[in-house]
C-alpha positions as CSV (number, residue, x, y, z in Angstrom):
1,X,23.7,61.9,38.6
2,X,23.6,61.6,42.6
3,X,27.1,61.5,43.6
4,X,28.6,63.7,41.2
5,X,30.6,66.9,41.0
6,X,28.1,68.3,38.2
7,X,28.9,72.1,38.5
8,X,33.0,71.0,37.9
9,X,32.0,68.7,35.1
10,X,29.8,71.2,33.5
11,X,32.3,73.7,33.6
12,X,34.9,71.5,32.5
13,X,32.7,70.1,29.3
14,X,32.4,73.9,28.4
15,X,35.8,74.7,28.3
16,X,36.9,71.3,26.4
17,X,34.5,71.9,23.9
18,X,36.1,75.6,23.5
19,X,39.2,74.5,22.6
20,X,38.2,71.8,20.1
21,X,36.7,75.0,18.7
22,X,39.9,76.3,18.6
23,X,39.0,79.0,21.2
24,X,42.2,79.0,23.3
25,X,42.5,82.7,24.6
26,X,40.4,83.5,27.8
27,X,40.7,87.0,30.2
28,X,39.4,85.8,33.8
29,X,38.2,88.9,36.1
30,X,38.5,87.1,39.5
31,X,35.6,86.9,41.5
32,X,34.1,83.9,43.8
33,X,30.8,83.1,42.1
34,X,32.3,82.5,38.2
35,X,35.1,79.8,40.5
36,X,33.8,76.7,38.8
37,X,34.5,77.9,35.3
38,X,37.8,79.7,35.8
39,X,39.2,76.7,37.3
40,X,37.8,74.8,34.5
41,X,39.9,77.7,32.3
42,X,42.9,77.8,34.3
43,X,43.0,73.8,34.4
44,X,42.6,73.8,30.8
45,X,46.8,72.8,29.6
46,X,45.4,74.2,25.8
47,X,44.1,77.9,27.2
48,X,45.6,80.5,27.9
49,X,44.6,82.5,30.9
50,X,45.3,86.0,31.5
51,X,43.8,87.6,34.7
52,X,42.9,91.3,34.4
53,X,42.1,92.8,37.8
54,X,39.2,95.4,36.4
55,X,36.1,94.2,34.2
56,X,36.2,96.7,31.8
57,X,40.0,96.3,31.4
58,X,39.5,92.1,30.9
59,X,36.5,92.9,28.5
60,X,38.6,95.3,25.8
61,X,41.6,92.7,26.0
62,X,39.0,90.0,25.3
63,X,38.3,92.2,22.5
64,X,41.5,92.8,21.1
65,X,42.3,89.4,20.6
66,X,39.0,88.8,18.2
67,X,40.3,91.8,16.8
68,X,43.6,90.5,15.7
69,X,42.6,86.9,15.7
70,X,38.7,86.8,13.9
71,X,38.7,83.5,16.7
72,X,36.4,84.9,19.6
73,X,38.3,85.0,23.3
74,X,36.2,84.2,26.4
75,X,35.7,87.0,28.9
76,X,34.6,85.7,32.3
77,X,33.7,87.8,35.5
78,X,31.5,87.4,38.7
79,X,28.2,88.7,38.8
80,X,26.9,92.0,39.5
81,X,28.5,95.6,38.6
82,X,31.2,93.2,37.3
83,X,29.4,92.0,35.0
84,X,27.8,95.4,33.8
85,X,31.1,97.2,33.9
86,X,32.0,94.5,30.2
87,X,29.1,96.7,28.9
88,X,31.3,98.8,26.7
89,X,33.4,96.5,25.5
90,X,30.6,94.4,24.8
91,X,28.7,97.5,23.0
92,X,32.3,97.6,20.3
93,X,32.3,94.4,19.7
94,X,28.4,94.5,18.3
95,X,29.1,97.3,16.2
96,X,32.8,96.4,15.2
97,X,31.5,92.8,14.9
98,X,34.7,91.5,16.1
99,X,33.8,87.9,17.7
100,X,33.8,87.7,21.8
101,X,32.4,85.2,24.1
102,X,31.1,86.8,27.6
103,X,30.5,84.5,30.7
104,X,29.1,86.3,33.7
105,X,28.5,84.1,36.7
106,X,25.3,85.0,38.2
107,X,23.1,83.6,41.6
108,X,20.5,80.6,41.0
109,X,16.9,82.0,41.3
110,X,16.7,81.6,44.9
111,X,18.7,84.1,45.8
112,X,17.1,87.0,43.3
113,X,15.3,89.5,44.7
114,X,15.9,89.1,47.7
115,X,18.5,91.2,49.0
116,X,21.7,88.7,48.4
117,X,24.8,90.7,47.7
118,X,26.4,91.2,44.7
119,X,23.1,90.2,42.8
120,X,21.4,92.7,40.0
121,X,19.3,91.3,37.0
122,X,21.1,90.3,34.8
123,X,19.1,88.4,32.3
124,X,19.6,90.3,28.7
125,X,22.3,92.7,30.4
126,X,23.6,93.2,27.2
127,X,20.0,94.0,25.4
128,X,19.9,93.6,21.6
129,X,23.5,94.5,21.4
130,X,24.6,90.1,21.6
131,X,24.4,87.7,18.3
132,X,22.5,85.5,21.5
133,X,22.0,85.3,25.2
134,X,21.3,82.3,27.1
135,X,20.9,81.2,30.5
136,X,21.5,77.6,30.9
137,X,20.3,77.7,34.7
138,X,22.1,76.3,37.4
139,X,23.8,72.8,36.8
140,X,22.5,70.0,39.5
141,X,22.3,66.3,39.8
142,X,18.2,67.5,40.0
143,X,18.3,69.1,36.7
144,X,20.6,67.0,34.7
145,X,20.0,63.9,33.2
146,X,22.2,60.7,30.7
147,X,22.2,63.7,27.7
148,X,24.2,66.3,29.7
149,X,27.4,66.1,27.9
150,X,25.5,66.7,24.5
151,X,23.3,69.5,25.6
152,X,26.8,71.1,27.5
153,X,28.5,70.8,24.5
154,X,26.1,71.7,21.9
155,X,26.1,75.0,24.0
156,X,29.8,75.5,24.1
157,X,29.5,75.0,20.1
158,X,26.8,77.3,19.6
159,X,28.3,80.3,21.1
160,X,31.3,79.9,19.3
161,X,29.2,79.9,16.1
162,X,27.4,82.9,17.1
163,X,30.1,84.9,18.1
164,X,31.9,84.4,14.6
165,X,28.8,85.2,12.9
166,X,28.1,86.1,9.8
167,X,27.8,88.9,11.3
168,X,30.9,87.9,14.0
169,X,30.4,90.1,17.3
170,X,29.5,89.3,21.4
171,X,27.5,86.2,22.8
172,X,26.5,86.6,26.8
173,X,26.6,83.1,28.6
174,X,24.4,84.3,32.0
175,X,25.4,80.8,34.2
176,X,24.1,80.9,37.6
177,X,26.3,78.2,40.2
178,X,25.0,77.3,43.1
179,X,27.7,76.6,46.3
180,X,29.4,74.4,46.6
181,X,31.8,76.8,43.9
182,X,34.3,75.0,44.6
183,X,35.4,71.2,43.4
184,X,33.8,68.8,46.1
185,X,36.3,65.8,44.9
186,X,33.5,63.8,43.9
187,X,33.7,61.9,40.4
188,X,33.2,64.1,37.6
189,X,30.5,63.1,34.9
190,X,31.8,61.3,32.0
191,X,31.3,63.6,29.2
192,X,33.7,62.6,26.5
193,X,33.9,64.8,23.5
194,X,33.7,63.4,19.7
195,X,36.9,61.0,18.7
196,X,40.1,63.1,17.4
197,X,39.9,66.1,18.9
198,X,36.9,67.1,16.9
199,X,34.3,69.6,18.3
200,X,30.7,68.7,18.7
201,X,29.2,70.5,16.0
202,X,31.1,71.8,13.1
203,X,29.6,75.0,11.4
204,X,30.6,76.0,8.1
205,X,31.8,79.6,6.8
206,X,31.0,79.4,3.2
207,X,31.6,82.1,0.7
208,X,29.0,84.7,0.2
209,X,28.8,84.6,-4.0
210,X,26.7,88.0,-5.8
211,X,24.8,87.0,-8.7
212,X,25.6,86.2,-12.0
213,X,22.4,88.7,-13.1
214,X,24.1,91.3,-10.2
215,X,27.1,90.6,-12.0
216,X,26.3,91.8,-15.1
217,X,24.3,94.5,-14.1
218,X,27.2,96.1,-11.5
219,X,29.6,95.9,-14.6
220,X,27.5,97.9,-17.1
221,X,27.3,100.3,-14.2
222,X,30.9,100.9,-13.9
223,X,31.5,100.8,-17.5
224,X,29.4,103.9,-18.3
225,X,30.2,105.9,-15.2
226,X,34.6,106.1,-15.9
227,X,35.0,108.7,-13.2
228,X,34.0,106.3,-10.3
229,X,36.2,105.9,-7.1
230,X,36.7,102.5,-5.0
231,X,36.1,104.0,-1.4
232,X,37.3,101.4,1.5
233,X,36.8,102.3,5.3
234,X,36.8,99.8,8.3
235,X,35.7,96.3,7.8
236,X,36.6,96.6,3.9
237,X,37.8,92.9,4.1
238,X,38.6,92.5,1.0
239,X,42.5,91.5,-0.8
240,X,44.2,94.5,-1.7
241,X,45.3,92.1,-5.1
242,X,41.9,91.8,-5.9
243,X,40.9,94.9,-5.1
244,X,43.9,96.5,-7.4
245,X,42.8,94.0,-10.1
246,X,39.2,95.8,-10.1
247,X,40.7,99.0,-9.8
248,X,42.7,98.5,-13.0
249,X,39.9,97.1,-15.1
250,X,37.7,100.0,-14.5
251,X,40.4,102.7,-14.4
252,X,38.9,104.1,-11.3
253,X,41.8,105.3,-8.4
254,X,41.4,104.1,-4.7
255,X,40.3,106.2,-1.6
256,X,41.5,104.2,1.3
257,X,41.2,104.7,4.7
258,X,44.0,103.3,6.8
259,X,41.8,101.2,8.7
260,X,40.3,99.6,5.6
261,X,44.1,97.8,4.9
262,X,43.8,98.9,1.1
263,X,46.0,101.6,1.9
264,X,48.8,100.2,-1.0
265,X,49.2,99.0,-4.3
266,X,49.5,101.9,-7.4
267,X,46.5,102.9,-7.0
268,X,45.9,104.3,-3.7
269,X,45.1,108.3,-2.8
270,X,45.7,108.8,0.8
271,X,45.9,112.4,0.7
272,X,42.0,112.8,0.0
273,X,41.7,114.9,3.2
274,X,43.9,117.5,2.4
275,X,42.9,117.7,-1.2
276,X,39.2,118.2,-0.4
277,X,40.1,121.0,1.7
278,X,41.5,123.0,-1.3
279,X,38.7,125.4,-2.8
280,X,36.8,124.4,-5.9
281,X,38.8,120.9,-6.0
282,X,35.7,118.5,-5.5
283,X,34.1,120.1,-8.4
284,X,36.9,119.0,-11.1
285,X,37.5,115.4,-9.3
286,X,33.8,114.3,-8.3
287,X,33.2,111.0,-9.9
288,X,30.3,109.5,-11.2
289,X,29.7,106.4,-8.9
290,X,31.4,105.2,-5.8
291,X,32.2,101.3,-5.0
292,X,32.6,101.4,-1.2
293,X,33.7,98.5,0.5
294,X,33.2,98.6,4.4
295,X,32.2,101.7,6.4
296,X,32.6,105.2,5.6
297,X,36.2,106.7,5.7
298,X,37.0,108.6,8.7
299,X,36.9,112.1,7.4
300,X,34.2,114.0,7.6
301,X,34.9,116.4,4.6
302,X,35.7,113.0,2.8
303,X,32.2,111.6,3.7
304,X,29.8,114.6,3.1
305,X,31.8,115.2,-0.4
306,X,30.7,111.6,-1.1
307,X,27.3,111.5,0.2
308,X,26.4,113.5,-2.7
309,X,27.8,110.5,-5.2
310,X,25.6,107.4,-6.0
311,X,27.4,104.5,-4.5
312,X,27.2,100.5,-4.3
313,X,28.0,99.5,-0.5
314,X,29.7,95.8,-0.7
315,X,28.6,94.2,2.9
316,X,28.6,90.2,3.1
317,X,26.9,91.2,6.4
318,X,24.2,93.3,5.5
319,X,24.5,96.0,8.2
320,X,23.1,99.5,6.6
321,X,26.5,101.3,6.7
322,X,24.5,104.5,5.2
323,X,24.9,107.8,7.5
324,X,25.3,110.2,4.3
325,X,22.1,108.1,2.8
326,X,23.7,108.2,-0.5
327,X,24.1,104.4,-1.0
328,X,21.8,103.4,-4.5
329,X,22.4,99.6,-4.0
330,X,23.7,97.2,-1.5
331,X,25.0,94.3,-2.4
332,X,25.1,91.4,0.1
333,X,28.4,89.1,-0.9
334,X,31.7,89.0,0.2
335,X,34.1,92.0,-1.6
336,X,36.5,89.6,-3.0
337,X,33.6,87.5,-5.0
338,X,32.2,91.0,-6.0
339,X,35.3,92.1,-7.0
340,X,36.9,89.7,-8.5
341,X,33.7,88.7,-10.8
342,X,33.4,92.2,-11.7
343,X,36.7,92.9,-12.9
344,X,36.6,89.6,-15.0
345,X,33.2,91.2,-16.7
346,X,35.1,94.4,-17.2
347,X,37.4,92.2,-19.6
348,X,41.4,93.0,-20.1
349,X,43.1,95.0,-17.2
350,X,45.3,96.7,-19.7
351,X,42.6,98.3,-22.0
352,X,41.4,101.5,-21.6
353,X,39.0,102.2,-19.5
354,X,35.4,102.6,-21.1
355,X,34.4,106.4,-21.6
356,X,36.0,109.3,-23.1
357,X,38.0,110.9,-19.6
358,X,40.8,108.5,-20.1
359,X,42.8,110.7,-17.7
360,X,40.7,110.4,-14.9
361,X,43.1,107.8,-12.7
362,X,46.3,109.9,-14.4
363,X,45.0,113.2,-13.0
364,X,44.1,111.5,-9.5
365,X,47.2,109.8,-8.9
366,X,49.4,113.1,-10.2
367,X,47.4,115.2,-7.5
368,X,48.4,112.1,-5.2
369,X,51.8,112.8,-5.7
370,X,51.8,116.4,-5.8
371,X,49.8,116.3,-2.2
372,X,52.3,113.5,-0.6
373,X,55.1,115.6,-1.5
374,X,54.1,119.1,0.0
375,X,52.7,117.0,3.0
376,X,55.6,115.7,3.9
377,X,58.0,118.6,3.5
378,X,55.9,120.3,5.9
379,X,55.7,118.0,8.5
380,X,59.4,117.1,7.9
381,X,60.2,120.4,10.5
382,X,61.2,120.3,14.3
383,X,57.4,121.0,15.3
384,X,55.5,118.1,17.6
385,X,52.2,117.9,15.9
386,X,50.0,115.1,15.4
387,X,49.9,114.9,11.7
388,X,54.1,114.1,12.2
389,X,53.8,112.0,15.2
390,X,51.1,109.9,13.3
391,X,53.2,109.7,9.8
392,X,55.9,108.7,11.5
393,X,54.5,106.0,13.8
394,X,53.3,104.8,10.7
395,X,56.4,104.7,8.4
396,X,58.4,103.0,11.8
397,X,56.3,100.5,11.9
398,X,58.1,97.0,11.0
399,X,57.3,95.7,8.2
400,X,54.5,92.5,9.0
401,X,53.9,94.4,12.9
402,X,50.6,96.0,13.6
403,X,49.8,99.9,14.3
404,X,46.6,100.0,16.5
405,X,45.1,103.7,16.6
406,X,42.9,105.1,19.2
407,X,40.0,107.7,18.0
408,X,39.5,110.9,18.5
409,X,42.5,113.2,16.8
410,X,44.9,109.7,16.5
411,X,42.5,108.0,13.8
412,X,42.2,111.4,12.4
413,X,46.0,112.1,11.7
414,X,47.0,108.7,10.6
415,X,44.0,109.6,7.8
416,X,45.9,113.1,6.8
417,X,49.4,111.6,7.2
418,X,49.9,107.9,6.6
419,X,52.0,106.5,3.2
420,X,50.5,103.8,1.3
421,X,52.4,100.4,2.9
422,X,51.1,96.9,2.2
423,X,53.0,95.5,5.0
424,X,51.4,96.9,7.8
425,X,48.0,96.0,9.4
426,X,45.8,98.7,10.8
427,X,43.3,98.0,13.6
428,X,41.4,100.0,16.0
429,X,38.0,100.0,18.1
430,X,36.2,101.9,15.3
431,X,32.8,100.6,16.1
432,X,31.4,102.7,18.4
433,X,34.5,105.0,17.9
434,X,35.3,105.3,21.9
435,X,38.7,106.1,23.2
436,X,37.7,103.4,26.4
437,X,39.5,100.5,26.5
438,X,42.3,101.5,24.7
439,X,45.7,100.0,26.7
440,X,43.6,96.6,26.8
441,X,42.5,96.5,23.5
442,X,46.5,96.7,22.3
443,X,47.2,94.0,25.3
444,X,44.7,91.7,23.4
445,X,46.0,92.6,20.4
446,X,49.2,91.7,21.3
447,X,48.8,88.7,23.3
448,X,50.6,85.8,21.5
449,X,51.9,88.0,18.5
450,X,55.2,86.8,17.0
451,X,54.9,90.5,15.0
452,X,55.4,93.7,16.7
453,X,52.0,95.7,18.1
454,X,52.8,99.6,18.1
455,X,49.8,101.5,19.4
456,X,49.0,105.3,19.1
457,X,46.6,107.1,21.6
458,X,46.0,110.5,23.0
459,X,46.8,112.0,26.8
460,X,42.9,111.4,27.7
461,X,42.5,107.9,25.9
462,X,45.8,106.6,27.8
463,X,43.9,108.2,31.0
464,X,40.6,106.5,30.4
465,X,42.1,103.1,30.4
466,X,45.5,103.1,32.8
467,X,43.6,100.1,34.5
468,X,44.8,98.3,31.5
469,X,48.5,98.7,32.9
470,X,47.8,96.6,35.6
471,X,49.3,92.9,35.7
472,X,51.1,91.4,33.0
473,X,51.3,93.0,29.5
474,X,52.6,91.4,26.3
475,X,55.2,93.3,24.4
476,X,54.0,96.7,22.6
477,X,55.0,100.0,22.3
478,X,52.4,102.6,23.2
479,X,53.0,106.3,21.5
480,X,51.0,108.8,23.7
481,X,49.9,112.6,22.2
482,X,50.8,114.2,24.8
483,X,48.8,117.6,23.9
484,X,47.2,118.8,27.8
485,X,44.3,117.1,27.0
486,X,41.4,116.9,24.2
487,X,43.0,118.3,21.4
488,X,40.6,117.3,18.4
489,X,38.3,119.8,20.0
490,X,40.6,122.7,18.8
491,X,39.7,121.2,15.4
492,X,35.6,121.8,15.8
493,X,33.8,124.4,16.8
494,X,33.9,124.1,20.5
495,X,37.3,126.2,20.3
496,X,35.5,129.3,20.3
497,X,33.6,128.8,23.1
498,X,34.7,130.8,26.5
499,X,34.4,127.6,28.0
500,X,36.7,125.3,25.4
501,X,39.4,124.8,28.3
502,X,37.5,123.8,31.0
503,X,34.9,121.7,29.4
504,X,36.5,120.2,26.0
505,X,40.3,120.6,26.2
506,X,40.4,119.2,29.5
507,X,44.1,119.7,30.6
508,X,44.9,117.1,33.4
509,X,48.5,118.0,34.4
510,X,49.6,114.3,34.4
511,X,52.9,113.0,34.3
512,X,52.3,110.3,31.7
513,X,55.9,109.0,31.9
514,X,54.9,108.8,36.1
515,X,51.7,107.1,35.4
516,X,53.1,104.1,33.1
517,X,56.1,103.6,35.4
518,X,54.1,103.3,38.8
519,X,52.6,100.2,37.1
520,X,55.2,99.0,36.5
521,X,55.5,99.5,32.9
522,X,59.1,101.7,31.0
523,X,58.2,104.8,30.2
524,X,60.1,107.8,28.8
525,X,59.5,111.4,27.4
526,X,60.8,111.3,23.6
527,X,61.5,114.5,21.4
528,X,59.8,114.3,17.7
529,X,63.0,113.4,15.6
530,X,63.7,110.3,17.9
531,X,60.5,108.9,17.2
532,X,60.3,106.8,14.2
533,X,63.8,105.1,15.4
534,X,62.3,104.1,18.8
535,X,59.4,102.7,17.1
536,X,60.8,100.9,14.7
537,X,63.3,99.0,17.2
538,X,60.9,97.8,19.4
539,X,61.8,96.2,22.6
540,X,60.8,92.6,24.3
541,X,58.7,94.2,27.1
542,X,55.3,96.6,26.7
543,X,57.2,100.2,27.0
544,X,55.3,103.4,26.8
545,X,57.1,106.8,24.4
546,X,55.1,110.2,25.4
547,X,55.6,113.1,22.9
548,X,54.9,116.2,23.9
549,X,52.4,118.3,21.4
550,X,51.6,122.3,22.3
551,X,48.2,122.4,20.6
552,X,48.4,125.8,19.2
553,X,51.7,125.5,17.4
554,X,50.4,122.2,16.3
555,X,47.1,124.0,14.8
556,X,49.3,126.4,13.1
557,X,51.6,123.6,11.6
558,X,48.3,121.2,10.3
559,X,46.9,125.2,8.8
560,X,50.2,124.9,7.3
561,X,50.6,122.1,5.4
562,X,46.9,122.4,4.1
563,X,47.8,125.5,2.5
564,X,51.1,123.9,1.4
565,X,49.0,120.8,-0.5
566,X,46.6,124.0,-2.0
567,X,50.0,125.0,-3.4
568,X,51.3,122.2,-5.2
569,X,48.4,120.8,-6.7
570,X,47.5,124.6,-8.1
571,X,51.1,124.1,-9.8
572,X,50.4,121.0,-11.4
């Protein structure tokens, strides 16, 4: 290989392979030592390359488009604190398992400990938190030999397949480049990929089937339990058809979280939150078994009430989604096969369900609508609280866009406050549940989306992440809480602490609208009956909407429509 640019034709094999793997979304960090392979990015005509100025910033967008796409983005920094600052987006994506590719360049071994700049230890950065790490060492004409382009390739393959799992989530390429960084206009090797476009190694995502004695055994379960509930949180992945088609056979109604996109169809209670909150109502409604596809619901009240309730966990991934330990049987298939196979054993959709309750759904979905109705009448008045801000964020959404929450008190209000709609995808960074990362998470999300992106964070979230302004952003509308700081903590006990303010609430004094427009991005202050309109007509460039929230009235308004919900369903 003497005479050979083999650190350009290395990095240029990667990225070829990539896009036959139909990777074709990469976030470049600029740096010197990761040159070679985002040139090879950049020189790509079938990538696209967005350059994010800070790490942490490039690693969230990386992750938002795995997040919208389930096709893992490429994340690629210089080495050093750059590379450790792609920790936490790194850390989300394992737990989230939303697929992400992370390239740090790194020095060869000559120049470890031994003082060299911008050189820490980065083998295993990432510990266990990676579906795999490898370090391929530095590419040379000494080190290579004729099988090159297969062994380059095969690489390129295998973190693709790793990265989309089953279970999807990061994989950390650690490449060491030795100088020359640059391309020294010597031949490239010939490292010609297979014929048509195809990538090196195909792997296959087959089906995850339960079965057939599973089958059987599941359906006898559900038949003599009639007061069950279907319970869907994040990562329910599962067809809200099939899902209603179950829900039907067995009669049982369905608790959705707005994450879990099963938020729709007749059969969905999304007013659990402020029906558990009414005194003596668990006792009357507590079913038998629980079906719960994907992670526990957001709610806490929702998820200690439930923790007392035997219930099947449905996780093609086998990842022990258990904090309330009251899972009796795990069952390791994808929700649609279980499901769909299930509500076939049931028999005829239209029969009554087995048992002697046959009001059980009736009586759920009448406290539904009793609960929807006195929630909304509330919230329907001039006061700026999150439980309004969040419904109507929600309802303005147009129909096929995408609402991406951040935690904290966002995900919490959408929970109290969001209609059933079946045309409207719900995403957030759920996995580790940190408000970091936020504004690049929606940029990722939004990169290359025909459908609008509305996103809905807090003062302190939009904070944490105004980095994420910086450079170009695709078109999305970002709702900010304004409510002089961390207002969830007014919800917990922390508020009665003499030192709530100073160490929990956190008021910043920041001129949001200020903040947005110094980088460049449109930014105004909107009043609460404006909202919904401004949402739903969108705009062609990234734009930023702040609503002001006074936490205390807002307290007093969520105490209100509580009591309101304990109202109505006492007069059904």
């Amino acid at each position: 290989m003497n005479g050979l640019d083999v650190t350009t034709s290395f990095a240029t094999t990667l990225v070829d392979e990539w896009v036959r793997d139909g990777v074709t979304v990469a976030i470049v960090a600029p740096g010197s030592r990761n040159t070679p392979l985002t040139l090879a990015l950049m020189r790509q005509e079938r990538m696209r390359v967005d350059v994010v100025l800070d790490e942490r910033s490039a690693g969230f967008r990386a992750l938002g488009v795995g997040l919208a796409t389930g096709r893992p983005a490429i994340v690629c920094c210089t080495s050093g604190t750059a590379a450790a600052n792609l920790h936490p987006a790194v850390v989300e994506a394992h737990h989230a398992r939303v697929p992400l590719i992370v390239c740090t360049a790194d020095r060869p071994a000559e120049l470890q400990d031994v003082g060299a700049g911008q050189t820490i230890d980065q083998t295993r950065l990432f510990g266990a938190a990676v579906r795999w790490f490898h370090d391929p060492g530095p590419p040379d004409a000494a080190g290579e030999g004729p099988d090159a382009n297969s062994r380059w390739r095969s690489l390129a393959c295998r973190a693709v397949a790793c990265a989309s799992g089953p279970p999807a989530g990061p994989v950390h390429l650690n490449v060491p480049f030795r100088e020359p960084l640059v391309p020294t206009g010597e031949p490239l090797l010939e490292a010609t990929g297979r014929s048509g476009g195809e990538p090196w190694v195909h792997t296959s995502m087959s089906r995850r089937e339960p079965a057939a004695a599973d089958v059987t055994r599941l359906a006898t379960l559900v038949r003599n339990h009639p007061r069950g509930l279907v319970v869907a949180g994040w990562g329910a992945a599962a067809d809200p058809a099939v899902v209603d088609r179950f829900a039907r056979a067995a009669g049982w109604p369905v608790v959705a979280d707005p994450l879990s996109q099963l938020r729709a169809g007749a059969q969905a209670i999304s007013t659990y939150e402020g029906l558990l909150r009414i005194a003596g109502f668990e006792r009357g409604y507590e079913p038998q078994l629980v079906v719960r596809l994907g992670a526990p619901v957001t709610s806490k009240i929702a998820n200690t009430w439930l923790g007392r309730i035997p219930t099947i966990l449905v996780d093609p991934d086998d990842v022990w989604l258990d904090p309330q330990r009251g899972t009796c049987e795990r069952v390791r298939a994808d929700a649609d096969a279980v499901l769909d196979a299930l509500a076939s054993a049931l028999g005829a959709e239209d029969a009554p369900p087995a048992g002697t309750d046959a009001r059980w759904l009736d009586d759920w979905l009448e406290v539904e609508r009793s609960a929807r109705r006195a929630i909304d009448e509330v919230v329907a008045g001039d006061v700026a609280c999150e439980a309004r801000i969040a419904r109507d964020v929600a309802a303005g959404v147009p129909a096929g866009g995408t609402l991406v929450v951040a935690s904290s008190l966002p995900v919490r209000a959408l929970e109290w406050c969001m209609a059933p709609r079946s045309d409207v995808r719900v995403l957030a960074n759920r996995g580790a549940n940190g408000i970091d990362g936020f504004v690049s998470t929606v940029a990722g999300i939004a990169t290359d989306s025909a459908r609008p992106v509305v996103a809905l964070c807090g003062d302190l979230c939009f904070l944490h992440d105004s980095n994420g302004l910086l450079g170009h952003l695709p078109p999305a509308t970002y709702v900010v809480i304004d409510n002089e700081g961390g207002g969830i903590f007014g919800y917990l006990p922390q508020t009665d602490l003499p030192e709530f303010e100073e160490l929990f609430a956190t008021p910043q004094g920041v001129d949001l609208v200020a903040v947005a427009r110094s980088h460049g991005v449109a930014a105004e202050r909107v009043g609460i009956g404006a909202l919904a309109e401004l949402v739903t007509r969108g705009g062609a460039q990234a734009r930023v909407l702040v609503v002001d929230v006074d936490r205390r009235a807002a307290r007093d308004q969520h105490s209100r429509m509580w009591a309101a919900v304990a109202a109505a369903v006492a007069g059904t």
